[in-house]
Biopython code that builds the backbone (N, CA, C, O; Angstrom):
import numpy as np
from Bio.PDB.StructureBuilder import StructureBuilder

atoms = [
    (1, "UNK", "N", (137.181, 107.624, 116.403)),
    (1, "UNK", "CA", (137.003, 108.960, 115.865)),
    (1, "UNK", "C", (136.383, 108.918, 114.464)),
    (1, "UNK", "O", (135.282, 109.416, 114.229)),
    (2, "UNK", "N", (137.051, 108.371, 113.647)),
    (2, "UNK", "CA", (136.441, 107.846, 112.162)),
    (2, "UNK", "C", (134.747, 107.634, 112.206)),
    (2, "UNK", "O", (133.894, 108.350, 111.683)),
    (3, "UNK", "N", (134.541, 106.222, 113.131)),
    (3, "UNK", "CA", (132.950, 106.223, 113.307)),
    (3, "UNK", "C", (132.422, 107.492, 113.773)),
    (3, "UNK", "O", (131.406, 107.884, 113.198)),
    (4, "UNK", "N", (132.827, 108.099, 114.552)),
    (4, "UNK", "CA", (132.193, 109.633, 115.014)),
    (4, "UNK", "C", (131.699, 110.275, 114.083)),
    (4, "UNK", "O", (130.651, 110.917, 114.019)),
    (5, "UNK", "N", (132.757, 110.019, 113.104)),
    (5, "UNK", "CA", (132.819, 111.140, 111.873)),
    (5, "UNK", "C", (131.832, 110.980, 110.871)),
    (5, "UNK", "O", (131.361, 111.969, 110.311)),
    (6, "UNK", "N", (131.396, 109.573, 110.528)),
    (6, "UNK", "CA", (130.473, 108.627, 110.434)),
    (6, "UNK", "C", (129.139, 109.208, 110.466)),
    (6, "UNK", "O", (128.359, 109.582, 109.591)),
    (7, "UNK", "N", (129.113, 109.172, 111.647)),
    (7, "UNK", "CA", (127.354, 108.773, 111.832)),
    (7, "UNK", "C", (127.272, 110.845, 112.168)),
    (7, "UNK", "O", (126.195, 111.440, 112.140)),
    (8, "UNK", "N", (128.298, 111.388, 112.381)),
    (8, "UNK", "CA", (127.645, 113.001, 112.341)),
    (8, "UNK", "C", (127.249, 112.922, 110.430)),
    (8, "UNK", "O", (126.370, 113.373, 109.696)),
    (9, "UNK", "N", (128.034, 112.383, 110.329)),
    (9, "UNK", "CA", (127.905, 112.801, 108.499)),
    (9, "UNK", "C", (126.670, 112.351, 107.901)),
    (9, "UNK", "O", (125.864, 113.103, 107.354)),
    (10, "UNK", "N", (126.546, 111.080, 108.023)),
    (10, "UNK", "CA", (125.175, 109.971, 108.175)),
    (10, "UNK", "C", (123.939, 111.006, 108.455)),
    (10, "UNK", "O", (123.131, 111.236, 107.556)),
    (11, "UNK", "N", (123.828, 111.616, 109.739)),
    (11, "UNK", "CA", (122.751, 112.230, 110.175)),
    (11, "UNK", "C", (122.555, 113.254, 109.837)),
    (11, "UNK", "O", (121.426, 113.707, 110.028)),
    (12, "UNK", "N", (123.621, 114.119, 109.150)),
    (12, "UNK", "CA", (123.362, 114.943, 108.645)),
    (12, "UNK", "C", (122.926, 115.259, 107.606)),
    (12, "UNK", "O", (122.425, 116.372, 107.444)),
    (13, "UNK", "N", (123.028, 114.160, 106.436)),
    (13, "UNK", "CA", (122.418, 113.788, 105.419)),
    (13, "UNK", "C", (120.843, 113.015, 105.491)),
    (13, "UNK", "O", (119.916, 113.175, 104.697)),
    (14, "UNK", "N", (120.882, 112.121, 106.730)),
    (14, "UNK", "CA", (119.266, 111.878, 107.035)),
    (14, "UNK", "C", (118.266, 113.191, 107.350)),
    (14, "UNK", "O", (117.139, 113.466, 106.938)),
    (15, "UNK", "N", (119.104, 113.817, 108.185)),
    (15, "UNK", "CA", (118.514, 115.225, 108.382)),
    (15, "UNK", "C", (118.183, 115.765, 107.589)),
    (15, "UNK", "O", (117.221, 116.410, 108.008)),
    (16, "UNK", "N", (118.373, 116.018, 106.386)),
    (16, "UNK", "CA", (118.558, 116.940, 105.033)),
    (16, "UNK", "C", (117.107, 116.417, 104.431)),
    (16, "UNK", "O", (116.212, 117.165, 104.037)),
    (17, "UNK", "N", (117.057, 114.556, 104.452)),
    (17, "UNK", "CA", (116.550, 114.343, 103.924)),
    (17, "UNK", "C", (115.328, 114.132, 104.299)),
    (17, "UNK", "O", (114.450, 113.786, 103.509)),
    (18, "UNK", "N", (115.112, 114.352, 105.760)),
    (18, "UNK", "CA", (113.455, 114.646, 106.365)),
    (18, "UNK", "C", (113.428, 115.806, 106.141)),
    (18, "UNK", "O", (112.465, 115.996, 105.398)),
    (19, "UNK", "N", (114.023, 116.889, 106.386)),
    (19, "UNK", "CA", (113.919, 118.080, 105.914)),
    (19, "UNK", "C", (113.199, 118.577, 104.804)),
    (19, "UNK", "O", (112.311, 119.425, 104.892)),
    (20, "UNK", "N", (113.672, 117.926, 103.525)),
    (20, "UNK", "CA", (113.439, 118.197, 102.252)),
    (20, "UNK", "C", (111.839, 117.856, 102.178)),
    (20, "UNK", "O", (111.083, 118.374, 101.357)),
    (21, "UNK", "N", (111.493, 117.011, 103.056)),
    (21, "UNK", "CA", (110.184, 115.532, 103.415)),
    (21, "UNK", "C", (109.316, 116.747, 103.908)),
    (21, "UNK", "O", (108.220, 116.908, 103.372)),
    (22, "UNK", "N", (109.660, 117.468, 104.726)),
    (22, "UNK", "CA", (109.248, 118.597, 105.407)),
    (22, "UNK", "C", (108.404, 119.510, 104.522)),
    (22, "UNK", "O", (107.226, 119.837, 104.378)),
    (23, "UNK", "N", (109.845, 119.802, 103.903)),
    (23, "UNK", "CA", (109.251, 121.383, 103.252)),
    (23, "UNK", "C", (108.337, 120.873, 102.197)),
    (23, "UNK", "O", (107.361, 121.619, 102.109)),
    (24, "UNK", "N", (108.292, 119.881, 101.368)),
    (24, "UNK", "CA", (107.872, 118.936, 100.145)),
    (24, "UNK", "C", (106.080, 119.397, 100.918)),
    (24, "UNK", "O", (105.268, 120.205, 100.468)),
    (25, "UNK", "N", (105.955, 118.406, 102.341)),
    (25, "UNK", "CA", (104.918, 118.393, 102.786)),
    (25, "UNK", "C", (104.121, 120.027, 103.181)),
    (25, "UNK", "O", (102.906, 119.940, 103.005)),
    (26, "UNK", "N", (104.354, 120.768, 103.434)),
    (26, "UNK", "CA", (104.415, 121.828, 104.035)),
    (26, "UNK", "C", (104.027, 123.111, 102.569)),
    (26, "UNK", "O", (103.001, 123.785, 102.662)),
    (27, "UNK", "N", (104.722, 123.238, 101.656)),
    (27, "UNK", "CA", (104.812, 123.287, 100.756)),
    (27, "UNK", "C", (103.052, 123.499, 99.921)),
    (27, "UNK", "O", (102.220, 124.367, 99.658)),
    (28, "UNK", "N", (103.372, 121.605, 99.757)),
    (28, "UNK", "CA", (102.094, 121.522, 99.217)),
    (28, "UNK", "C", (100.750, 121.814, 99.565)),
    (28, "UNK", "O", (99.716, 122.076, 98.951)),
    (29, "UNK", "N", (101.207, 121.645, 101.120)),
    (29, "UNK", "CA", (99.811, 121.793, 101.792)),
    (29, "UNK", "C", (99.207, 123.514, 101.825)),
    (29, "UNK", "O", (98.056, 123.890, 101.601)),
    (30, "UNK", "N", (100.414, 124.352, 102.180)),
    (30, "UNK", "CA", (100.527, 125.521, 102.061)),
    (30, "UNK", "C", (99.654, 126.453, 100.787)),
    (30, "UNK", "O", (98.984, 127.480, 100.896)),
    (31, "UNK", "N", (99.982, 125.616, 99.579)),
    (31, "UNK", "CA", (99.373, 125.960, 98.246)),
    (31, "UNK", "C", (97.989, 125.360, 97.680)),
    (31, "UNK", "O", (97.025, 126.001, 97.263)),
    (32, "UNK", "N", (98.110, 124.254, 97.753)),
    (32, "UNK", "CA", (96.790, 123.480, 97.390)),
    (32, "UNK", "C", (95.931, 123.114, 98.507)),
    (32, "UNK", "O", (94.937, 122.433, 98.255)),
    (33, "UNK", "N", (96.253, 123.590, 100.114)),
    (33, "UNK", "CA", (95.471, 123.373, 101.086)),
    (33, "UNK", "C", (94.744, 121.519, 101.044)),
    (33, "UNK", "O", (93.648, 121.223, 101.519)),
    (34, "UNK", "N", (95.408, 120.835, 100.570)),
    (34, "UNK", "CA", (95.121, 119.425, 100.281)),
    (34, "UNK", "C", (96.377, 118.766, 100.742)),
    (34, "UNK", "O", (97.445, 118.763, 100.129)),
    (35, "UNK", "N", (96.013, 117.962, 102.402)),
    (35, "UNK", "CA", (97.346, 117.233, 102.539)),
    (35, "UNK", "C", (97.849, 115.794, 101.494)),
    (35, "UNK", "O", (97.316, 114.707, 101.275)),
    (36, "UNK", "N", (98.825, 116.287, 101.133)),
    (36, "UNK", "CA", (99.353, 114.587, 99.880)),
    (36, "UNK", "C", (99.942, 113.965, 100.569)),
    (36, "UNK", "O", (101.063, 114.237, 100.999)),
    (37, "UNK", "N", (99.365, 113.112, 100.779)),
    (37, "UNK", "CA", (99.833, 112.047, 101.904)),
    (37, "UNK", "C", (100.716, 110.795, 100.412)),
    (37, "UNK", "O", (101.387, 109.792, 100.657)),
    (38, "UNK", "N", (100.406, 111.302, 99.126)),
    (38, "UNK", "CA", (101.291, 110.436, 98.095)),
    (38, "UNK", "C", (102.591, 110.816, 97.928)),
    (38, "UNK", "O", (103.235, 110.261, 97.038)),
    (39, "UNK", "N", (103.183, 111.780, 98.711)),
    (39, "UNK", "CA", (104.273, 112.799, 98.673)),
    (39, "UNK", "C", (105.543, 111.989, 99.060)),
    (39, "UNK", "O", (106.659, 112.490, 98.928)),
    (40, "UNK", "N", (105.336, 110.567, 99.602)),
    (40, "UNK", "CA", (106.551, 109.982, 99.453)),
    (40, "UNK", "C", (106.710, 108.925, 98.776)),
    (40, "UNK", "O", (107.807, 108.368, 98.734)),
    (41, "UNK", "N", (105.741, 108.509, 98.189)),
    (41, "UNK", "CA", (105.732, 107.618, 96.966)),
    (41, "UNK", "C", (106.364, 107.957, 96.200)),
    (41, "UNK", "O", (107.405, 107.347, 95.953)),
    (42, "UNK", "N", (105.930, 109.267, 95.383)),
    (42, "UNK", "CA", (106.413, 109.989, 94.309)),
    (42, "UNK", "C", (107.893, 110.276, 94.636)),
    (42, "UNK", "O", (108.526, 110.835, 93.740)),
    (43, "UNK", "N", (108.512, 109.994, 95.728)),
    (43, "UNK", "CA", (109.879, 110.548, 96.494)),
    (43, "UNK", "C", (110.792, 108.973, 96.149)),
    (43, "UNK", "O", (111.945, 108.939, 95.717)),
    (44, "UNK", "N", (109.861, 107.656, 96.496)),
    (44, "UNK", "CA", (110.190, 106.347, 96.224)),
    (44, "UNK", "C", (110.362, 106.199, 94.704)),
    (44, "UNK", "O", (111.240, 105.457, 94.264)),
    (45, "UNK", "N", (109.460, 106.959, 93.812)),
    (45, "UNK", "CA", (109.780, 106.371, 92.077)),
    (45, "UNK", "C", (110.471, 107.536, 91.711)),
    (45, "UNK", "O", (110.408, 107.972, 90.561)),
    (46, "UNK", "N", (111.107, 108.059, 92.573)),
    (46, "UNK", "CA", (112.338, 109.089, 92.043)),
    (46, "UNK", "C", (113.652, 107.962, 92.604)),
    (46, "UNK", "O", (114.345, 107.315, 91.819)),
    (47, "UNK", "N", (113.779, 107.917, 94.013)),
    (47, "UNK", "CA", (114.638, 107.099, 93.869)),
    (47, "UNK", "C", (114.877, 106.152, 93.342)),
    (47, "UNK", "O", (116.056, 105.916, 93.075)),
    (48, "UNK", "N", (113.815, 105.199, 92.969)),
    (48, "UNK", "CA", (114.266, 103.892, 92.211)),
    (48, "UNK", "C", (114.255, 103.817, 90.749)),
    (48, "UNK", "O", (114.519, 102.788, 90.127)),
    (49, "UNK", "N", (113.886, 105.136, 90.127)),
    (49, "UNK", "CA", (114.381, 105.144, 88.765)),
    (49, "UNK", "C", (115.736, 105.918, 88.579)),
    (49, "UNK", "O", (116.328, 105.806, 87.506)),
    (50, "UNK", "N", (116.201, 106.623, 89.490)),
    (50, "UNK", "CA", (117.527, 106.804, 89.637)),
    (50, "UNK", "C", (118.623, 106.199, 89.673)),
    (50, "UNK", "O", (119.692, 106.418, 89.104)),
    (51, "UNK", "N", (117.985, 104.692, 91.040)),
    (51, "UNK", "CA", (118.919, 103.304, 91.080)),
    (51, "UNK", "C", (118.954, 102.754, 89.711)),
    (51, "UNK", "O", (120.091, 102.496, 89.313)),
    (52, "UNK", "N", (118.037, 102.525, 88.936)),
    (52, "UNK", "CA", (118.093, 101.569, 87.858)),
    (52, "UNK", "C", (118.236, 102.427, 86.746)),
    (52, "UNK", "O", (118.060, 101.811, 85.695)),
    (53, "UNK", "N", (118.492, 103.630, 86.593)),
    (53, "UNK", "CA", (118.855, 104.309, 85.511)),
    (53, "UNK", "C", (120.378, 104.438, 85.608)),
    (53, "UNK", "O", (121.026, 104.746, 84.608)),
    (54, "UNK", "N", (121.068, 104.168, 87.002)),
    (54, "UNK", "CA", (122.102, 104.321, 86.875)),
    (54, "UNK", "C", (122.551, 103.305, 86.700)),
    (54, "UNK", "O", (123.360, 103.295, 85.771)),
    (55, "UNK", "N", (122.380, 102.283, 87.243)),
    (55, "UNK", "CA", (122.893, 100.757, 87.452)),
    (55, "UNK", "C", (122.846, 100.223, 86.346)),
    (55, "UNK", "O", (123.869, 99.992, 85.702)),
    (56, "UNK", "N", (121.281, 99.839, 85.799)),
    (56, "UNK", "CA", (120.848, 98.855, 84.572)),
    (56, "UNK", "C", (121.117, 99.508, 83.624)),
    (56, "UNK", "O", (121.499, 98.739, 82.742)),
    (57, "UNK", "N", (121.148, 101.268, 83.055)),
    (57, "UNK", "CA", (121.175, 101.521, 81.630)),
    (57, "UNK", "C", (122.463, 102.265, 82.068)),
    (57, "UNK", "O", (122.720, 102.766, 80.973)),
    (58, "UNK", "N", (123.341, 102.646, 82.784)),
    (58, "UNK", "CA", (124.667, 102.915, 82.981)),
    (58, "UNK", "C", (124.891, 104.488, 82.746)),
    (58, "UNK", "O", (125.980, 105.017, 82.525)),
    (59, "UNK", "N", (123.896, 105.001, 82.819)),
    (59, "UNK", "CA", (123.674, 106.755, 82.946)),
    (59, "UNK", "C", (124.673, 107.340, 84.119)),
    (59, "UNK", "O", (124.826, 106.963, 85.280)),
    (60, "UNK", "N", (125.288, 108.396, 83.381)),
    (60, "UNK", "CA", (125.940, 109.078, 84.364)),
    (60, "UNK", "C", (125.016, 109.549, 85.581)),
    (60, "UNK", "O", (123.874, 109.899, 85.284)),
    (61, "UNK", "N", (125.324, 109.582, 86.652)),
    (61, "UNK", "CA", (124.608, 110.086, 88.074)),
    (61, "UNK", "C", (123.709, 111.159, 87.744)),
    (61, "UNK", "O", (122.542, 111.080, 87.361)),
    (62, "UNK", "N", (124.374, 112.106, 87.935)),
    (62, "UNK", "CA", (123.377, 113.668, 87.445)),
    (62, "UNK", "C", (122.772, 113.808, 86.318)),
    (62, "UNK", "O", (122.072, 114.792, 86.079)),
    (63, "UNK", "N", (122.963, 112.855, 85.496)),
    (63, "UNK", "CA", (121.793, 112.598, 84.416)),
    (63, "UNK", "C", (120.735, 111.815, 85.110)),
    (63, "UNK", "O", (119.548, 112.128, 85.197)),
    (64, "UNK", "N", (121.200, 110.972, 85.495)),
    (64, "UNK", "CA", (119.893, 109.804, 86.128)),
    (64, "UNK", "C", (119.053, 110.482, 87.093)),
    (64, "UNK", "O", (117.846, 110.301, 87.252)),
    (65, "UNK", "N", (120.067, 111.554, 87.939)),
    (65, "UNK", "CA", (119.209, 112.382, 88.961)),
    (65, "UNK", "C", (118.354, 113.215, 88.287)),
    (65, "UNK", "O", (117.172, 113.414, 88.567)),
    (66, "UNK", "N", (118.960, 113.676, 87.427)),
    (66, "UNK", "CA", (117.657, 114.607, 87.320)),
    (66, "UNK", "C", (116.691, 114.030, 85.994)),
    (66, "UNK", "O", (115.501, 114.271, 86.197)),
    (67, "UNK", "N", (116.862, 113.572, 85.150)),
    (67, "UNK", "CA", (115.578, 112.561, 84.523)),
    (67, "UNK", "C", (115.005, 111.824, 85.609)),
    (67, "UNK", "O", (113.828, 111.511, 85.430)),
    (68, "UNK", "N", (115.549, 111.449, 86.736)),
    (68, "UNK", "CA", (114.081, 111.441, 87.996)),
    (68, "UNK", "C", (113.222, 112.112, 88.323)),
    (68, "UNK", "O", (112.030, 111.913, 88.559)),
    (69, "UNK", "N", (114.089, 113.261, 88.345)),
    (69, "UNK", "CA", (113.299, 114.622, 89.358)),
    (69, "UNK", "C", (112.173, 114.941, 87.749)),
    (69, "UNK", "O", (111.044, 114.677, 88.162)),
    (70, "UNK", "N", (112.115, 115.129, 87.072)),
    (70, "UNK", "CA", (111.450, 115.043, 85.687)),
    (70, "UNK", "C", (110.239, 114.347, 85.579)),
    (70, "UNK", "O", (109.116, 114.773, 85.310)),
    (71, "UNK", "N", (110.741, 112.893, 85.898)),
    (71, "UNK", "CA", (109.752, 111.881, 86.212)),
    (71, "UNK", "C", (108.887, 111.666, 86.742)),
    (71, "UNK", "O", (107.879, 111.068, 86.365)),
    (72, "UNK", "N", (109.239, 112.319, 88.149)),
    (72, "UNK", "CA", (108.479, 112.800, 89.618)),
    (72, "UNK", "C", (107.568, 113.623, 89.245)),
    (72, "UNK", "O", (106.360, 113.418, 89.360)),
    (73, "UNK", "N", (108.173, 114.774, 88.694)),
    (73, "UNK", "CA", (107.503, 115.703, 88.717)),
    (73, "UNK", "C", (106.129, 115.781, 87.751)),
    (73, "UNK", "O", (105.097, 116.409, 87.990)),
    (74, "UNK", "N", (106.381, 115.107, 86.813)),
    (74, "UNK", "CA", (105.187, 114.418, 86.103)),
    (74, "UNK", "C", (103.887, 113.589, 86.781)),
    (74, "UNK", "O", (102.671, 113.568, 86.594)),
    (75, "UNK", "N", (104.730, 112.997, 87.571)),
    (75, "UNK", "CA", (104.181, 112.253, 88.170)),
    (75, "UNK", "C", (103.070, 112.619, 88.748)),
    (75, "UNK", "O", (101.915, 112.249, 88.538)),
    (76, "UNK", "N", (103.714, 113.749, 89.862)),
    (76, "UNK", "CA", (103.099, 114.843, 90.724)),
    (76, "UNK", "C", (101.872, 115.510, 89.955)),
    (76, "UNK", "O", (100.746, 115.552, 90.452)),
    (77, "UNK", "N", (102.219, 116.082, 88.568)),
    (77, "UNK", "CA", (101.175, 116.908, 88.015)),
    (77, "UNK", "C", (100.269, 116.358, 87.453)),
    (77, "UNK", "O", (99.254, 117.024, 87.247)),
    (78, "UNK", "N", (100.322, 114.903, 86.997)),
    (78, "UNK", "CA", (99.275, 113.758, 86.910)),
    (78, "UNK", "C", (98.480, 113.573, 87.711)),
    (78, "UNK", "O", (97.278, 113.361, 87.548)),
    (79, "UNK", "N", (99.242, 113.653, 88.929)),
    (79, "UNK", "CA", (98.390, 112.830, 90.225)),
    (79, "UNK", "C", (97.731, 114.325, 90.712)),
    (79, "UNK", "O", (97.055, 114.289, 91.740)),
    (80, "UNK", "N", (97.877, 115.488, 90.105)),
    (80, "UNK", "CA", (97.634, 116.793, 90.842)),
    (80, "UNK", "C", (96.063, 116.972, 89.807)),
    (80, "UNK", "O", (94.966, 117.221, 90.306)),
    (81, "UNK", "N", (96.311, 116.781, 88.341)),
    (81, "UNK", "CA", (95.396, 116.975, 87.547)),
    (81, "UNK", "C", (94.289, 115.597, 87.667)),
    (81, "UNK", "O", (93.082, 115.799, 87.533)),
    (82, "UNK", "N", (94.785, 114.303, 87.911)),
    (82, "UNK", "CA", (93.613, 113.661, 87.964)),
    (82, "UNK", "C", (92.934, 113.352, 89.783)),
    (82, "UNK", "O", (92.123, 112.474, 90.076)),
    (83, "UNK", "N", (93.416, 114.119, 90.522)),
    (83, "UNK", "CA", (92.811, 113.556, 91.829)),
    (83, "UNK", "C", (92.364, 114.939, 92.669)),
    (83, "UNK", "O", (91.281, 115.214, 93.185)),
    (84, "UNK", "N", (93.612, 115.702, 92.607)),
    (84, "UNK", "CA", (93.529, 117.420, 93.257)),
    (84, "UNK", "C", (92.642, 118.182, 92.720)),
    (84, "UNK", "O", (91.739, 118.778, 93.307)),
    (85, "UNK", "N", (92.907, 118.178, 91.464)),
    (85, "UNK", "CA", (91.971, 119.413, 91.162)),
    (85, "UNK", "C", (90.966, 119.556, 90.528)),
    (85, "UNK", "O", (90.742, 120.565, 89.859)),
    (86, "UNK", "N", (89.966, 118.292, 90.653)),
    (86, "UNK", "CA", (88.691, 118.330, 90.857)),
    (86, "UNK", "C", (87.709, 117.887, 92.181)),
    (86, "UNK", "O", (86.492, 117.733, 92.288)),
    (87, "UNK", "N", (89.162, 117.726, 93.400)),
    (87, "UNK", "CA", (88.446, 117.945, 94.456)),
    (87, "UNK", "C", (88.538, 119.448, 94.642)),
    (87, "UNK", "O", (87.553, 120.115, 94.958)),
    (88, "UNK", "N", (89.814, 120.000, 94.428)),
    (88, "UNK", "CA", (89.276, 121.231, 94.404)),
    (88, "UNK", "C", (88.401, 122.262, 93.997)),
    (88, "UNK", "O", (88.208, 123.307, 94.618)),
    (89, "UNK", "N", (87.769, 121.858, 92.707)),
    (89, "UNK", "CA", (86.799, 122.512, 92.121)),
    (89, "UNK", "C", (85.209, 122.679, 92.760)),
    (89, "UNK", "O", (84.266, 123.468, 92.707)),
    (90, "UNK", "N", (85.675, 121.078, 93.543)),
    (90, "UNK", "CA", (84.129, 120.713, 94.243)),
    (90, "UNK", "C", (84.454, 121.667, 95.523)),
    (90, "UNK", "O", (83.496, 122.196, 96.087)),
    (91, "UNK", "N", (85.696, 121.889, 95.970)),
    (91, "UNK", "CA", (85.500, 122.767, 96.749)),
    (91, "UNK", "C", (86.057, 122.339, 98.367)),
    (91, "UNK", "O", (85.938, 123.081, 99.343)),
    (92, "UNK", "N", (86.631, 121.084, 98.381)),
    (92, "UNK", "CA", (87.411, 120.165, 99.117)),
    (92, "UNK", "C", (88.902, 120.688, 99.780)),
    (92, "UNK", "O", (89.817, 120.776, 98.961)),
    (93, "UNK", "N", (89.079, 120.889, 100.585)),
    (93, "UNK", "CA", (89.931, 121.596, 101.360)),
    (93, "UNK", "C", (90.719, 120.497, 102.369)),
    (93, "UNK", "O", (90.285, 119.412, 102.756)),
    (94, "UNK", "N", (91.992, 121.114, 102.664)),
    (94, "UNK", "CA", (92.453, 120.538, 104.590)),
    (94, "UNK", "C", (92.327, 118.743, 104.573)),
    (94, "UNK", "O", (92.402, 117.862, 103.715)),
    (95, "UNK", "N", (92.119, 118.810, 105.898)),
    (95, "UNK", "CA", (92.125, 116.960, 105.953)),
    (95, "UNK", "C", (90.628, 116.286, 105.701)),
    (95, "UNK", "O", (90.291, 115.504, 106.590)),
    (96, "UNK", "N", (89.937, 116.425, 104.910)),
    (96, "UNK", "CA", (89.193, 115.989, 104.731)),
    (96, "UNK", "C", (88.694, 114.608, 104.382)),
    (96, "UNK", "O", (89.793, 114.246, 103.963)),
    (97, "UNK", "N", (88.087, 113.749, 104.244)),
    (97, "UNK", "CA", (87.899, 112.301, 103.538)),
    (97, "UNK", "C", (88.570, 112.117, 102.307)),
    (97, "UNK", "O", (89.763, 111.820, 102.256)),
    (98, "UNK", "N", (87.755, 112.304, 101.174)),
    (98, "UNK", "CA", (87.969, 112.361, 100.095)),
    (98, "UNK", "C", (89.925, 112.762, 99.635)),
    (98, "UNK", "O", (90.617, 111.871, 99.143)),
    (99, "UNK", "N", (90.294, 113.669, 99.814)),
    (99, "UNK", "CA", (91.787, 113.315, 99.366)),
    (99, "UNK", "C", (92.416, 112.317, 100.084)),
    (99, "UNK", "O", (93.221, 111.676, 99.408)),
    (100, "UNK", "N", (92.271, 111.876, 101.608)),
    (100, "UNK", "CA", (92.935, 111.324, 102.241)),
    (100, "UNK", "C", (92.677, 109.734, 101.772)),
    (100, "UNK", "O", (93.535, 108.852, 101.805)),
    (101, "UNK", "N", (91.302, 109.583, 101.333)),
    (101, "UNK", "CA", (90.932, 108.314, 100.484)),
    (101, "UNK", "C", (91.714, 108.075, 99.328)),
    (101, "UNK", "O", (92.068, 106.924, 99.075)),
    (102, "UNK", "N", (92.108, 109.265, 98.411)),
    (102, "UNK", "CA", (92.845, 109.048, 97.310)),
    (102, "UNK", "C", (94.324, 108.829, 97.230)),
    (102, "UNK", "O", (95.025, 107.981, 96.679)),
    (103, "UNK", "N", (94.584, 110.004, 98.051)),
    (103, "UNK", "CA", (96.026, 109.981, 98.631)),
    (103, "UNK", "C", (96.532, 108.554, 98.872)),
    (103, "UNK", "O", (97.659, 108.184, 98.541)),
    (104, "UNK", "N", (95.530, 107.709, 99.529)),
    (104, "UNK", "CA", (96.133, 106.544, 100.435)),
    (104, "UNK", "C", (96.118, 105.304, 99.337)),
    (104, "UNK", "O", (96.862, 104.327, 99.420)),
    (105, "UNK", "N", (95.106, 105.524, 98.260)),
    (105, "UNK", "CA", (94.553, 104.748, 97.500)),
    (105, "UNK", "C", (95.928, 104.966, 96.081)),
    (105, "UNK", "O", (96.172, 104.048, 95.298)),
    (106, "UNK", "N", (96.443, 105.937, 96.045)),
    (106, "UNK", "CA", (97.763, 106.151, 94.465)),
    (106, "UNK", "C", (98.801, 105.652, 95.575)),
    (106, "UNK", "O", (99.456, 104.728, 95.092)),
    (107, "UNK", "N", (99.210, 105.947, 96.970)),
    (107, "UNK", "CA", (99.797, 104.788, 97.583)),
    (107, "UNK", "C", (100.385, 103.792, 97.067)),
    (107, "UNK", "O", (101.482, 103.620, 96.536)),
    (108, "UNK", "N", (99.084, 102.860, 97.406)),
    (108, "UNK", "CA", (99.169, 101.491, 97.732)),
    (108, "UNK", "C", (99.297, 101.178, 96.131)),
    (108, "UNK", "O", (99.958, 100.262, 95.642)),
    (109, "UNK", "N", (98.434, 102.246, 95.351)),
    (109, "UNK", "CA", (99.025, 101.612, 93.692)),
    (109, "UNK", "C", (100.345, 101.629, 93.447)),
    (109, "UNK", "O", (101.028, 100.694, 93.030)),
    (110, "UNK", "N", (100.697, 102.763, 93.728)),
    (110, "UNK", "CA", (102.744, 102.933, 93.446)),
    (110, "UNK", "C", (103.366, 102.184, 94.687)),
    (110, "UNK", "O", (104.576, 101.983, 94.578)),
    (111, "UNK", "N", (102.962, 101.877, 95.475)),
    (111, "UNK", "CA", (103.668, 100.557, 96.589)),
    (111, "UNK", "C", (103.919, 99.434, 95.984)),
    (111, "UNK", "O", (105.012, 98.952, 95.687)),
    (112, "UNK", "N", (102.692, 98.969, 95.785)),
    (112, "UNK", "CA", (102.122, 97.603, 95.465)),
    (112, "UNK", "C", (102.374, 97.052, 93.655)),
    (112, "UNK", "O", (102.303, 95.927, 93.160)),
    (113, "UNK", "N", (102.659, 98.307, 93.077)),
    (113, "UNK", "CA", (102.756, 97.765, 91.198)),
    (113, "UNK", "C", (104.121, 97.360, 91.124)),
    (113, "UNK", "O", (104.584, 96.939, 90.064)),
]
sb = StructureBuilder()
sb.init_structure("model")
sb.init_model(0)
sb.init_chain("A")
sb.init_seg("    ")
for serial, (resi, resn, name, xyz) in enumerate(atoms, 1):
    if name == "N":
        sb.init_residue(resn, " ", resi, " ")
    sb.init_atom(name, np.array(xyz, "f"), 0.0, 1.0, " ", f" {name:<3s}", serial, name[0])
structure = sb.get_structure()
């Protein structure tokens, strides 16, 4: 019964968290008509400055959480001002080449650094 209790709880929190993956995606695309395919990167250097803000510099939780979400969000408007919105100016829309080149390309930089 315990494990039952488990993995409903488990999934319900995985659930939440494609969810959030969802609307994040959906969202953006909705507004800037530019799919960000970098939208879970920026989701990866939220979590792992969270882990090591809590762990290595010993920050209370909800401090560390949200000086992530901060972080991110910087992140986001960096990656919005140097890649988005001068494809948008040119006039670049939907799934096109060009973002999906960039998108894939801040990737593999925030993967790979």
């Amino acid at each position: 019964m315990i494990l039952f209790l488990q993995l409903i709880i488990f999934g319900l929190g995985l659930g939440c968290i494609y969810a959030i993956f969802a609307f994040g995606f959906s969202l953006v695309m909705g507004v800037m008509k530019i799919l960000n395919l970098a939208h879970g990167s920026i989701y990866m250097i939220a979590a792992v400055l969270t882990y090591s803000m809590y762990t290595a510099y010993g920050l209370h939780l909800s401090i560390a959480v949200l000086l992530s979400c901060v972080i991110a969000g910087v992140v986001g408007a960096l990656l919005d001002v140097t890649l988005f919105r001068p494809l948008r100016r040119r006039g670049v829309t939907g799934f096109e080449l060009p973002p999906f080149i960039g998108c894939v390309a801040i990737t593999g930089i925030i993967s790979y650094a």
